[in-house]
Biopython code that builds the backbone (N, CA, C, O; Angstrom):
import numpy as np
from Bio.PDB.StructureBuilder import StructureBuilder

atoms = [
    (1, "UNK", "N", (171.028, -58.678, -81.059)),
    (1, "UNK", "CA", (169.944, -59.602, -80.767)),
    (1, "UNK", "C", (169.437, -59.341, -79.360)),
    (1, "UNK", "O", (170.235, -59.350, -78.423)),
    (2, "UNK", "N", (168.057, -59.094, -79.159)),
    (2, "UNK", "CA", (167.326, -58.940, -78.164)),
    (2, "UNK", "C", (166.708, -60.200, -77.530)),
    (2, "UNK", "O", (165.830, -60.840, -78.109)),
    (3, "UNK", "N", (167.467, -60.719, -75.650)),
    (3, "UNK", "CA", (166.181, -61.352, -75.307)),
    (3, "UNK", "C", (165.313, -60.708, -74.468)),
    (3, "UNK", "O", (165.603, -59.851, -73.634)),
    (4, "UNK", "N", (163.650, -61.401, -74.863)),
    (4, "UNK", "CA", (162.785, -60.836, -74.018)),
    (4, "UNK", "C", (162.600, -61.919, -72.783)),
    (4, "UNK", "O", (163.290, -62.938, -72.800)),
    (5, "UNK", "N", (162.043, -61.782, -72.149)),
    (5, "UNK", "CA", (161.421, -61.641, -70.469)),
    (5, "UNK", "C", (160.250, -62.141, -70.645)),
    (5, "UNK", "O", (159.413, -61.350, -71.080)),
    (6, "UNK", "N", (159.848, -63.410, -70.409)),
    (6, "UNK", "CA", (158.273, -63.985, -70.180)),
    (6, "UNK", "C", (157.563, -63.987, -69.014)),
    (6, "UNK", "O", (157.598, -65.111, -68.512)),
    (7, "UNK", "N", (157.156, -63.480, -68.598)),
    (7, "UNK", "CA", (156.365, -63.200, -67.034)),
    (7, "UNK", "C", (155.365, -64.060, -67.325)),
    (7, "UNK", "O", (154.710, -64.055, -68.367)),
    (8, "UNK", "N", (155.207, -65.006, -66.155)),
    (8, "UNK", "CA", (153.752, -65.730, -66.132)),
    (8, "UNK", "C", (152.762, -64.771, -65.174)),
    (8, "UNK", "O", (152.933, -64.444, -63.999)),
    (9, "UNK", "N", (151.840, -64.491, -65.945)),
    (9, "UNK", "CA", (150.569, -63.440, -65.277)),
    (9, "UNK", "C", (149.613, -64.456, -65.553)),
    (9, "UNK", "O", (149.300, -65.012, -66.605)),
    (10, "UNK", "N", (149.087, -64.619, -63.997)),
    (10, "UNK", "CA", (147.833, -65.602, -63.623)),
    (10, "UNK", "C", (146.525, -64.828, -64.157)),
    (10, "UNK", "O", (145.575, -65.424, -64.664)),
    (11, "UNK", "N", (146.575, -63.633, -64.011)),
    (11, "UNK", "CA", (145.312, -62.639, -64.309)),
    (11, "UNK", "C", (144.839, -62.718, -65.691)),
    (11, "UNK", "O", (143.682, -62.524, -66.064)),
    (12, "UNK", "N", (146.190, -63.127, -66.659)),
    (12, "UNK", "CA", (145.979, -63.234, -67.788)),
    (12, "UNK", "C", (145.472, -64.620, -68.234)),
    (12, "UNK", "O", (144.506, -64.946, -68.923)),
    (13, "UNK", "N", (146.152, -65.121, -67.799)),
    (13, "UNK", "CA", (146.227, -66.695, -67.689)),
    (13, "UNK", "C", (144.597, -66.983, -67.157)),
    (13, "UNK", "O", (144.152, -67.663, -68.082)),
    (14, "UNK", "N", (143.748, -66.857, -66.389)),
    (14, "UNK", "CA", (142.526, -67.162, -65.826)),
    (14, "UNK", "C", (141.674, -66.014, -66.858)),
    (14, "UNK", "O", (140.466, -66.236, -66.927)),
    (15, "UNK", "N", (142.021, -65.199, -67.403)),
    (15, "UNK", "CA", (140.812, -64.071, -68.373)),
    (15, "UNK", "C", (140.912, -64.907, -69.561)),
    (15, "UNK", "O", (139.865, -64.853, -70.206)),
    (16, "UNK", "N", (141.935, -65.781, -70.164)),
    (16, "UNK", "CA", (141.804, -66.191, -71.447)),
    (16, "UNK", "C", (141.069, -67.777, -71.281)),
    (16, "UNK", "O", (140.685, -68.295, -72.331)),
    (17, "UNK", "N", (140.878, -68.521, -70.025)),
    (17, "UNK", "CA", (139.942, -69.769, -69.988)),
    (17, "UNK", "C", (139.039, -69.155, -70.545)),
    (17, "UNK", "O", (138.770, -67.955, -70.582)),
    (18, "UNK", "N", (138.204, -70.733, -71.334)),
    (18, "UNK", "CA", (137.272, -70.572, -71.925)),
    (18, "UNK", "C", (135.886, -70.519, -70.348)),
    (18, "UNK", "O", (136.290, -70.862, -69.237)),
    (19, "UNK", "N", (134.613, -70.136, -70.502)),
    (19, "UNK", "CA", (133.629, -70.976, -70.032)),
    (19, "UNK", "C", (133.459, -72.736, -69.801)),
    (19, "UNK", "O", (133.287, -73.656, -70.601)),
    (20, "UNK", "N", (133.613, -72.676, -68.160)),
    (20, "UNK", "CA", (133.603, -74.148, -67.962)),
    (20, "UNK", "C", (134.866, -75.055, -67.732)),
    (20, "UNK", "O", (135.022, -76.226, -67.387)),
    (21, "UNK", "N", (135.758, -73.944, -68.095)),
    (21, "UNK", "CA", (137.114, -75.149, -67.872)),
    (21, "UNK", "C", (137.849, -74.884, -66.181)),
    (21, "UNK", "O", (137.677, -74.035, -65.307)),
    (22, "UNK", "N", (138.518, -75.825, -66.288)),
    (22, "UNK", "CA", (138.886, -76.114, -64.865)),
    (22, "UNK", "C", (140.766, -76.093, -65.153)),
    (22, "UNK", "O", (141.548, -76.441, -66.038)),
    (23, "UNK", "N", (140.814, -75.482, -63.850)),
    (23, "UNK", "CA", (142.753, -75.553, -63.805)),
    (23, "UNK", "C", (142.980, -75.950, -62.665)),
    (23, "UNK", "O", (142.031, -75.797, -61.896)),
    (24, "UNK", "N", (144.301, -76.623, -62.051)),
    (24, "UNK", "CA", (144.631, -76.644, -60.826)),
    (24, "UNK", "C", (145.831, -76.217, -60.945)),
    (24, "UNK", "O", (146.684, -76.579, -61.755)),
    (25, "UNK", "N", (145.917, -75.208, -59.885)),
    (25, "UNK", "CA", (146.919, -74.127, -59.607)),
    (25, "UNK", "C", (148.090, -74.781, -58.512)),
    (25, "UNK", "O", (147.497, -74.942, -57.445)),
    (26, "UNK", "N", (149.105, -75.088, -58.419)),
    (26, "UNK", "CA", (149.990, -75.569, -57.736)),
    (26, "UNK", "C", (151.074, -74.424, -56.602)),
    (26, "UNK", "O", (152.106, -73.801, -56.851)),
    (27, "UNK", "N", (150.383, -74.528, -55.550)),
    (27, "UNK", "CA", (151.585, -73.520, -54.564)),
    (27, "UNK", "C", (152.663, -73.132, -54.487)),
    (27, "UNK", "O", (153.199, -72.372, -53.680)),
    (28, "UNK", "N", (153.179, -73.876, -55.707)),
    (28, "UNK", "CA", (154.882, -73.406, -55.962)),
    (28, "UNK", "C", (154.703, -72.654, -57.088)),
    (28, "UNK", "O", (155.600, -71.817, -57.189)),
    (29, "UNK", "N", (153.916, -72.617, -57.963)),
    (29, "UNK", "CA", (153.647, -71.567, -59.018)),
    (29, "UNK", "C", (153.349, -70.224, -58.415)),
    (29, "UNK", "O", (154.196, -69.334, -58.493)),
    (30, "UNK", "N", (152.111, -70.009, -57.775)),
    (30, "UNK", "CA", (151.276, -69.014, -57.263)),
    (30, "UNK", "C", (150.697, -69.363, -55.965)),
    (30, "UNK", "O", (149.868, -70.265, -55.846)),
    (31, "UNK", "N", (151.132, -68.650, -54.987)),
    (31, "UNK", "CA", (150.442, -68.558, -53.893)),
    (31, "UNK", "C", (148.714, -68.615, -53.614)),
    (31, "UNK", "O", (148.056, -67.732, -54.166)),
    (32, "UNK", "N", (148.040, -69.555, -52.837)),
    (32, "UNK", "CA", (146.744, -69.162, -52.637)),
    (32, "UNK", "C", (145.731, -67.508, -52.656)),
    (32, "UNK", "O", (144.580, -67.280, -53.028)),
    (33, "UNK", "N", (146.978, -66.474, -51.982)),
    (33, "UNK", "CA", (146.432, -64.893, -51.944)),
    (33, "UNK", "C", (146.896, -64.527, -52.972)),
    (33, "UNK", "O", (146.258, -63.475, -53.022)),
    (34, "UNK", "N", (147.541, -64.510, -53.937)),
    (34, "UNK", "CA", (147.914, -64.270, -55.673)),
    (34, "UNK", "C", (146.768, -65.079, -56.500)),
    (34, "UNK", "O", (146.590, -64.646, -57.638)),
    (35, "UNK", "N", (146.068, -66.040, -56.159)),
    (35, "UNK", "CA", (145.008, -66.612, -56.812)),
    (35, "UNK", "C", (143.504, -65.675, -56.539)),
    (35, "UNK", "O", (142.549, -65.304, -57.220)),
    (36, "UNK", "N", (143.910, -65.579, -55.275)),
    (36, "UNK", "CA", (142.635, -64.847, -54.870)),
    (36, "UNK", "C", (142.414, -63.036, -55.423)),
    (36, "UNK", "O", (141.444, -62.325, -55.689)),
    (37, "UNK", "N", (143.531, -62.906, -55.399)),
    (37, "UNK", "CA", (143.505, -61.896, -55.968)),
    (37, "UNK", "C", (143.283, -61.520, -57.354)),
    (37, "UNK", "O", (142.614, -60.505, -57.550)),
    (38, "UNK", "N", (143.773, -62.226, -58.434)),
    (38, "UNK", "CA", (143.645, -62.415, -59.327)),
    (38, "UNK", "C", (141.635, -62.779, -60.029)),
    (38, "UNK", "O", (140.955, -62.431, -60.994)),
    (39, "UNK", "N", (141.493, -63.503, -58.998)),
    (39, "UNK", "CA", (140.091, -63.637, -59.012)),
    (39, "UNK", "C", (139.440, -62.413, -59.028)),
    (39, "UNK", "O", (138.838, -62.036, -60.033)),
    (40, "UNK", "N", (139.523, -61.557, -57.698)),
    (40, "UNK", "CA", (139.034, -60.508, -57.677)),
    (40, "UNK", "C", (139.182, -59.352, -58.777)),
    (40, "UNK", "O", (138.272, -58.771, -59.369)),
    (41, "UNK", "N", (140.564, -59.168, -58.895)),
    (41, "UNK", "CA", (140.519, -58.407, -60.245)),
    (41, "UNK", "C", (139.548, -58.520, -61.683)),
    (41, "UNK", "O", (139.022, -57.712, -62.448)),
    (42, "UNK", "N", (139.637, -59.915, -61.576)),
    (42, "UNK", "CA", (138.661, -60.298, -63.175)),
    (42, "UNK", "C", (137.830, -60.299, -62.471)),
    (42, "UNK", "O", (137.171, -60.891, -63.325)),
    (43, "UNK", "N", (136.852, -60.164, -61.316)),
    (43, "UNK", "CA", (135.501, -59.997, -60.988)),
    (43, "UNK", "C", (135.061, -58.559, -61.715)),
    (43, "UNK", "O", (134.206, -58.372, -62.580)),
    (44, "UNK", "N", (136.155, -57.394, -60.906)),
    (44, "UNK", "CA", (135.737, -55.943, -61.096)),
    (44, "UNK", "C", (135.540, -56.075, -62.556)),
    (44, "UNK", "O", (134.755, -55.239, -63.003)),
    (45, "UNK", "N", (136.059, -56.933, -63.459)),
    (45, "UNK", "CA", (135.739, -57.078, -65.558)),
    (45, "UNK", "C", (135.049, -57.713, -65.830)),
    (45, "UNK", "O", (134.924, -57.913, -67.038)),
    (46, "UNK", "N", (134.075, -58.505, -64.777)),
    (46, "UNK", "CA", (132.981, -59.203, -64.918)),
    (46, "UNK", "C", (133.043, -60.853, -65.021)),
    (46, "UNK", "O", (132.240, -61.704, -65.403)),
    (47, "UNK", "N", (134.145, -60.880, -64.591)),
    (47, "UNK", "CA", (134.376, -62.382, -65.361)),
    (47, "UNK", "C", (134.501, -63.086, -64.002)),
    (47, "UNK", "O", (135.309, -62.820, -63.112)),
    (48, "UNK", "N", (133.602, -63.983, -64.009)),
    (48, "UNK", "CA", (133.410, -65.170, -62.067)),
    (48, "UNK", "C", (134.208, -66.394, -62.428)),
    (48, "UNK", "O", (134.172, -67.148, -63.401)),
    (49, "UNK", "N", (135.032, -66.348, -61.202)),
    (49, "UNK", "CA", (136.138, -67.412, -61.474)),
    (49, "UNK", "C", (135.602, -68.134, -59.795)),
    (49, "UNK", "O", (135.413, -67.535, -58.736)),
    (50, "UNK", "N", (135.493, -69.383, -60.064)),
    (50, "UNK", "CA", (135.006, -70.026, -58.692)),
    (50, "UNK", "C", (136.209, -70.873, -57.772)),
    (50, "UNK", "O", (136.330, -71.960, -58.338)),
    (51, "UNK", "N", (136.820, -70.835, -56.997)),
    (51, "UNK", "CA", (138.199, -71.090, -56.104)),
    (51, "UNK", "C", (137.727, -72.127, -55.496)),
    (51, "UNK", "O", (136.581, -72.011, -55.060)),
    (52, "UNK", "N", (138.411, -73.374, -55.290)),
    (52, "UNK", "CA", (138.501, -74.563, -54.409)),
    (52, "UNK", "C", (139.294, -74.741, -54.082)),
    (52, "UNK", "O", (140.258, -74.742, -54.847)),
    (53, "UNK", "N", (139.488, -75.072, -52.442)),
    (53, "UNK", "CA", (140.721, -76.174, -52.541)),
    (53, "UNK", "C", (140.481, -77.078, -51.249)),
    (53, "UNK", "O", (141.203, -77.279, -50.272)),
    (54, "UNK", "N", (139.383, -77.491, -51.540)),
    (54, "UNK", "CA", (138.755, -78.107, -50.430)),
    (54, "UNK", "C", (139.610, -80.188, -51.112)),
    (54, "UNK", "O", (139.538, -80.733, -52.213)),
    (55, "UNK", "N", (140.124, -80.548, -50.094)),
    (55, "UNK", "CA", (140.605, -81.750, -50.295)),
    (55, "UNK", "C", (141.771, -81.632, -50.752)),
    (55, "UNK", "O", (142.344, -82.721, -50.745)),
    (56, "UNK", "N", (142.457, -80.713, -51.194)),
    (56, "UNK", "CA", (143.455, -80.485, -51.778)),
    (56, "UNK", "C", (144.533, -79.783, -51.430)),
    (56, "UNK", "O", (144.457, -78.631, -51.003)),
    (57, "UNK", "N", (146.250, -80.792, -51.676)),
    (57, "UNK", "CA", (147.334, -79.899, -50.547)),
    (57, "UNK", "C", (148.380, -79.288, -51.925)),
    (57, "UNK", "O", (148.645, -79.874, -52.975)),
    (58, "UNK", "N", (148.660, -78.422, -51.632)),
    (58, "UNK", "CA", (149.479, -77.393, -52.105)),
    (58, "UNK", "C", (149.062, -77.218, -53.349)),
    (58, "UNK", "O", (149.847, -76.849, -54.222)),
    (59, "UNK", "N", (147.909, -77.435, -53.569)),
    (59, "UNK", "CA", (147.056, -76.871, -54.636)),
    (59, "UNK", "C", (145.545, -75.817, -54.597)),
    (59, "UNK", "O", (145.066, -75.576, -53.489)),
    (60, "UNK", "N", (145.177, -75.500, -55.287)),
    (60, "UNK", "CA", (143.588, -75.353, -55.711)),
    (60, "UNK", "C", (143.568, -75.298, -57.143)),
    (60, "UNK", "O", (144.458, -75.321, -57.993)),
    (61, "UNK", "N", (141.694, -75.179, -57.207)),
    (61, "UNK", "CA", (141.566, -75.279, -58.355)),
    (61, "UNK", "C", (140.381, -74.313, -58.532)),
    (61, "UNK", "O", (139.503, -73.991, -57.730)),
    (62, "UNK", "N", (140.685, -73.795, -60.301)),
    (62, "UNK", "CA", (139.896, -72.721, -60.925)),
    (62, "UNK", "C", (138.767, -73.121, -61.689)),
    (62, "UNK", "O", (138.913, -74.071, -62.458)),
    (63, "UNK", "N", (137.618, -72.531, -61.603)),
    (63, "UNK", "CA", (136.651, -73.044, -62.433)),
    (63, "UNK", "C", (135.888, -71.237, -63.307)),
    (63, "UNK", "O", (135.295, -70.314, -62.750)),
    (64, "UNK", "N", (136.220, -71.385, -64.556)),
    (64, "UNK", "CA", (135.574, -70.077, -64.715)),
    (64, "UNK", "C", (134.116, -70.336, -65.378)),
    (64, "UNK", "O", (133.776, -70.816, -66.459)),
    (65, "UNK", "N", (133.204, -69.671, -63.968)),
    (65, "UNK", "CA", (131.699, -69.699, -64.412)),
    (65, "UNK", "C", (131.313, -69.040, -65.704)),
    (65, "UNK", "O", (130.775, -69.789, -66.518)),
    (66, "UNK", "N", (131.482, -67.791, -66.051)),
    (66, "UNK", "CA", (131.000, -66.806, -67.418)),
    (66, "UNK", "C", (132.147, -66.111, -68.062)),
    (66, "UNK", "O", (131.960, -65.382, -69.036)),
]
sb = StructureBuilder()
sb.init_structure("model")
sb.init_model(0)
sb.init_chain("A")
sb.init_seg("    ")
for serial, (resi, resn, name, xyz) in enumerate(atoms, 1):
    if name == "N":
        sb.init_residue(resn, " ", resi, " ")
    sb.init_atom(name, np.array(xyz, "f"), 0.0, 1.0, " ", f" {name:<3s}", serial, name[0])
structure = sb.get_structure()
């Protein structure tokens, strides 16, 4: 019997939101520069993810435009 290994991948995790939905990302999950990055990657695939974290402590939040 084989166990597998679940990796949480944010990159994946933010490409499969639909249009319009919103997440808030928590600093003990993923770092603010692991968010940002992640953003950028799905930019270069076309996909605009909009970053906040204006008002907000040990969080931000994701909004994917298209």
């Amino acid at each position: 019997m084989q166990n597998f290994v679940v990796k949480k991948s944010l990159t994946e995790t933010l490409r499969r939101m639909k249009v319009g939905d919103k997440m808030r990302i928590k600093s003990r999950d993923f770092k603010l520069s692991a968010v940002k990055t992640a953003k950028n990657r799905l930019k270069k695939e076309g996909i605009d993810i909009k970053l906040s974290e204006a008002g907000m402590i040990d969080e931000c939040e994701v909004t994917r435009l298209n």
